[in-house]
N, C-alpha and C positions, 0 to 999 in steps of 0.2 A: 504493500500500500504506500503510494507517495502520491495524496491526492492532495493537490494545492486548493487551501481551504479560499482562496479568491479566484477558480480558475471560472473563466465565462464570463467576467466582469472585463468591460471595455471602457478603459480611458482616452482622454484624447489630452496632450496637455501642449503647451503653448512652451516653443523652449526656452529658458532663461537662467539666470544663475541661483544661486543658494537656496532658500529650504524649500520651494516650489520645486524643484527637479526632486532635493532629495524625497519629499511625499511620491514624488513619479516613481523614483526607484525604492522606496517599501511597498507600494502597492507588486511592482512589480517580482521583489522578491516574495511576494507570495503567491505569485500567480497570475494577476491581473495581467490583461492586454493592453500594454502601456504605448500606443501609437503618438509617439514624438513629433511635432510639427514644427521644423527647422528653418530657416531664414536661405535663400536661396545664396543671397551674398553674404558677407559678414558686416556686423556691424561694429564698425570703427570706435564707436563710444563706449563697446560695452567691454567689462573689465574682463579679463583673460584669467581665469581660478580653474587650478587642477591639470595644469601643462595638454589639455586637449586629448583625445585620442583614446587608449586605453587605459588612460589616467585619470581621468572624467570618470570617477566610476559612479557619477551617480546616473548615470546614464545607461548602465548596467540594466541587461534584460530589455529594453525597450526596442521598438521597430522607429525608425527615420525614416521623413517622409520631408524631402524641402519642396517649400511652398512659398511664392514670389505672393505675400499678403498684400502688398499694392497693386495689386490687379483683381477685379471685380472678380475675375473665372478661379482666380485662388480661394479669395473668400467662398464662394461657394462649393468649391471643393471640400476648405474644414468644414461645413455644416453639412455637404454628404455626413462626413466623417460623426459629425456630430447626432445625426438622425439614429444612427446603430451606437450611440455610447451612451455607459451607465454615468460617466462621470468628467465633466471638463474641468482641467486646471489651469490657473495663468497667475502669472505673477507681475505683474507690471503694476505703473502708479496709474488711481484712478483716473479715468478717462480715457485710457488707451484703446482699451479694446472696443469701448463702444465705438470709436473712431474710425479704429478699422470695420469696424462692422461686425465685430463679434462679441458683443455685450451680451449681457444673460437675458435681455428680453428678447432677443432676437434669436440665441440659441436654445430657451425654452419653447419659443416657439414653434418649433421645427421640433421640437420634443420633451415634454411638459415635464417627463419621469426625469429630465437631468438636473442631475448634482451638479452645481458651479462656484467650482471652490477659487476663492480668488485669496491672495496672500501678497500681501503688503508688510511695510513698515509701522507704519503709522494707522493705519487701518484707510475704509473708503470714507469716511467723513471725518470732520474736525479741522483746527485752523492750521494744522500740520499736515494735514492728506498730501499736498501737491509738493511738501520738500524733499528733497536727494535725504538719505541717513545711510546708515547700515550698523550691523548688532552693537559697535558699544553706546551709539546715540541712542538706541532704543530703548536697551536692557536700563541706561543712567534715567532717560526720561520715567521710565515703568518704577525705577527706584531698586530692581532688580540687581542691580550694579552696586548698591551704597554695599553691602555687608562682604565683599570682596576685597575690602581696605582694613586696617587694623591703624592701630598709635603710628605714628610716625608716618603710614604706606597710604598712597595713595589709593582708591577702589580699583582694583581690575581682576578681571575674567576671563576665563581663554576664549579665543576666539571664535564666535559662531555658534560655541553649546548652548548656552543661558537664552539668547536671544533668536539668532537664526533657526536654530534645529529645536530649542527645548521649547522658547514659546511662538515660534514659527513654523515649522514641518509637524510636531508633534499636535499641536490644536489644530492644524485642518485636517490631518489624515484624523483624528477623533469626532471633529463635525464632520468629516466626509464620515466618518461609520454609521454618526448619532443619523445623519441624512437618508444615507442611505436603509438603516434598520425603518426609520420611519415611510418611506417612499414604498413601502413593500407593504403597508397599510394604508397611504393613502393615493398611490399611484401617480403623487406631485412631487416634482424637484422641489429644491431648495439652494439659495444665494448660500451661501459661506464667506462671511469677512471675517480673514483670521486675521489678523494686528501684532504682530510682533509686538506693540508694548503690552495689546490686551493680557496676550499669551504669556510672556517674559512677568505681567504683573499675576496670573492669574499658578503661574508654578511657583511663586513664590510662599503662596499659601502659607504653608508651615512655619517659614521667615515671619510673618503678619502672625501666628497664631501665639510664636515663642514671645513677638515684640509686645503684642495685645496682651500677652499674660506677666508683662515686664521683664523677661528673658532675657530681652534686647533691648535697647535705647540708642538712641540717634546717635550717641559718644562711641566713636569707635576705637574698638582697641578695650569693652568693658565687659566681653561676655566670651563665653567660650566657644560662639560661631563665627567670631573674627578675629582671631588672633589672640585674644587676652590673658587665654589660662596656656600654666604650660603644659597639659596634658590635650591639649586642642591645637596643634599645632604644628608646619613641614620645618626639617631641620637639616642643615647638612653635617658630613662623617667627614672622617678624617681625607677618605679620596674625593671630595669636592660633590661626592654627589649625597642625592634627597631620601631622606624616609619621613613618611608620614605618622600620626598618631590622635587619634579621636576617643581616649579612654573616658565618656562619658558616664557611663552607669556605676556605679560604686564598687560592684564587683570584679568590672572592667578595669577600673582605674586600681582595683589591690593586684590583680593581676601585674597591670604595666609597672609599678612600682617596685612590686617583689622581685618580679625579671629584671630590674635596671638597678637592685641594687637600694632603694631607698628605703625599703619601706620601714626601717627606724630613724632615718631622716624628719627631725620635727618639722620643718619644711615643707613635706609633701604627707604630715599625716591628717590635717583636714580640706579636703580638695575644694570646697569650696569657701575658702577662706583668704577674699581678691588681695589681703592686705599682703599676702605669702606670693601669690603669682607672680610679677615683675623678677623678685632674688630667685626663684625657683624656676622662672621659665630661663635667667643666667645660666642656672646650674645646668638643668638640662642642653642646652646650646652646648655648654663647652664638654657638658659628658658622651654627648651625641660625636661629636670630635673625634673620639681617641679611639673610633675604630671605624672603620670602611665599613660601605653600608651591607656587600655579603656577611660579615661579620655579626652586622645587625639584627639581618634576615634569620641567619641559624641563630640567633640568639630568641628572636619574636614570633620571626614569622609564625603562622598556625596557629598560636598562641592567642588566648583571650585578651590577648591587648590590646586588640583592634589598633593594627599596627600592620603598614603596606609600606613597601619599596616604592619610591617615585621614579618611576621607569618613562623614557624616552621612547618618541617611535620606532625608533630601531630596536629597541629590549621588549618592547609589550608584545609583538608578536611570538616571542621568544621564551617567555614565562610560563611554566609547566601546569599553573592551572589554565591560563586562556589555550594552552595547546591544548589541554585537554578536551576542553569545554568546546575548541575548534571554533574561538574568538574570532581569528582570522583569518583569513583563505588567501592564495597568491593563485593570481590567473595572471598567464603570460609575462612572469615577471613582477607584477604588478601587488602590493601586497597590499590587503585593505581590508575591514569590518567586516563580517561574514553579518548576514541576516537576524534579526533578531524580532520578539524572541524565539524560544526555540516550541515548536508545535507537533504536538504527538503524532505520528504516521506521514509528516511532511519536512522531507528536504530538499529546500531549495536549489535550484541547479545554478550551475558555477555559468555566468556569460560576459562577454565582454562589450563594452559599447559599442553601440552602431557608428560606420562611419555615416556622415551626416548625408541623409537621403539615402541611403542603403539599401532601403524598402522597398521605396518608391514605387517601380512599379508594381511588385505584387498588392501592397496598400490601394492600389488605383484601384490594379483589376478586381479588387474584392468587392468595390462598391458595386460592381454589375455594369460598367461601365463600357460602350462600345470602344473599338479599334478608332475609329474615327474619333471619337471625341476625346481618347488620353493622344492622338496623334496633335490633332487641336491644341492639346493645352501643351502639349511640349513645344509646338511651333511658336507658341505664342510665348513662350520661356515661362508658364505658370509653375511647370515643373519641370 
């Protein structure tokens, strides 16, 4: 059994960069028909992320179809395209699409049952809608951003998780589900504005539930989720690299202490006692020091100390639990995220990106389309 729990489900998505392609490629690591509609020329303005090619993997699984959208016979090609699909995606700033002629009214029209997931920064309304950003403008605006700084550090987040992928890819592919679970009762599509700050503000949750319940405060550098205590905190070894350490729960934290040596250090025997953190998070810095971080690992790792290696892209593929687990897959060289999560009787097959318009014409011929009329729209350079 390796039956792909989205197989039959037909996308059509608009190609563009960041968390908008990546929803293209989860739908399509599970199955879905993720039909990519390509730019016939390049466009010079738009930024160049993921060296192209077989490196683009979010591009992974999908079928290419380039399509010259400033010509009328193009547009109504993607609404062929669009009359046979469960699901459209675009990501461009509002107003584009209806522009070109493929706004959600016009593509409902031609087929009521479509999902039209549209994914922005800002979202499609507010006095923000029509400005340039990208993830750390968005995640700082959502506020998303503030608890990634500590006393002295400035807020920052790695790039593209918090904002692009975590409240952008991840809240449409969920309203595309919520959408779609719903459409299968009432046989209507549904608009989708996912907002990268809505989303960046709305996974914060837990953040808002710790601050609501006075966890946290706006002083950063005064709680254990940014920096403050030293048992919350990445540290470097003697060889220059990171381990991490989250010994929150009290049992967690006698663990990490026992293992490091302290636990009759007066210092570190009430863990919640801020006046101690500042000399105790010293201590640990410089004890962290005096041995390299494998040294660390066979000392922690596995250990209730809730306590991880800070591994680089070149080591996380490398790590004996993600081998295990079969975190990550190399195709063609290429080494990247294997599919997640992982779903009973379904594994996803290993593909590499389309080169751009790859498809093309079996995509035509499929819409039932005569000799004559894809000969047409080549002459005319639609395709």
């Amino acid at each position: 059994m390796n039956q792909a729990p989205l197989n039959g489900i037909k996308v059509v998505e608009i190609a563009g960069l960041g968390p908008a392609p990546c929803t293209g490629m989860m739908l399509a690591d599970m199955g879905a028909e993720v039909i990519l509609v390509e730019r016939k020329t390049t466009n010079e303005n738009v930024a160049q992320l993921g060296g192209g090619g077989n490196a683009y993997i979010f591009n992974r699984g999908k079928q290419s179809i380039a399509v010259d959208l400033k010509k009328p016979e193009g547009i109504q090609l993607v609404l062929k395209l669009v009359e046979q699909a469960d699901v459209f995606i675009e990501g461009f700033r509002p107003g584009v699409m209806e522009r070109l002629g493929l706004g959600p009214d016009v593509c409902q029209a031609v087929n009521e049952k479509l999902i039209y997931g549209r994914m922005t920064g800002w979202g499609q309304t507010g006095p923000l809608a029509q400005s340039a950003g990208h993830d750390p403008n968005y995640i700082g605006l959502s506020g998303a951003l503030w608890y990634g700084g500590s006393e002295g550090m400035p807020p920052r987040a790695p790039m593209t998780l918090v904002g692009d992928l975590g409240g952008g890819t991840m809240m449409l592919a969920w309203g595309i589900l919520c959408a779609f679970i719903d459409v299968q009762r009432t046989g209507k599509g549904r608009i989708i504005d996912a907002a990268i700050t809505d989303g960046s503000a709305y996974i914060s949750s837990l953040l808002w539930a710790m601050y609501n319940g006075g966890q946290l405060t706006d002083k950063l550098g005064s709680s254990w989720a940014d920096g403050g205590t030293p048992w919350s905190d990445t540290y470097q070894c003697r060889d220059g690299k990171y381990v991490n350490v989250c010994a929150l729960e009290p049992q967690f934290y006698a663990e990490f202490i026992n293992l490091m040596g302290l636990a009759d250090n007066p210092m570190f025997s009430a863990q919640w006692n801020k006046k101690s953190w500042p000399e105790a998070k010293t201590e640990l810095a410089a004890l962290f020091k005096t041995k390299t971080r494998e040294q660390w690992c066979d000392l922690l790792e596995g250990s209730d100390a809730c306590f991880a290696p800070v591994l680089n892209f070149s080591e996380a593929p490398l790590h004996p639990h993600n081998v295990a687990r079969e975190t990550f897959y190399e195709i063609e060289g290429v080494v990247q995220p294997a599919p997640a999560p992982k779903l009973s009787g379904y594994k996803p097959k290993k593909s590499v990106p389309p080169l751009c318009g790859q498809q093309t014409d079996t995509i035509v011929e499929s819409l039932g389309m005569s000799e004559d009329e894809i000969s047409r729209l080549k002459n005319l350079g639609v395709i």
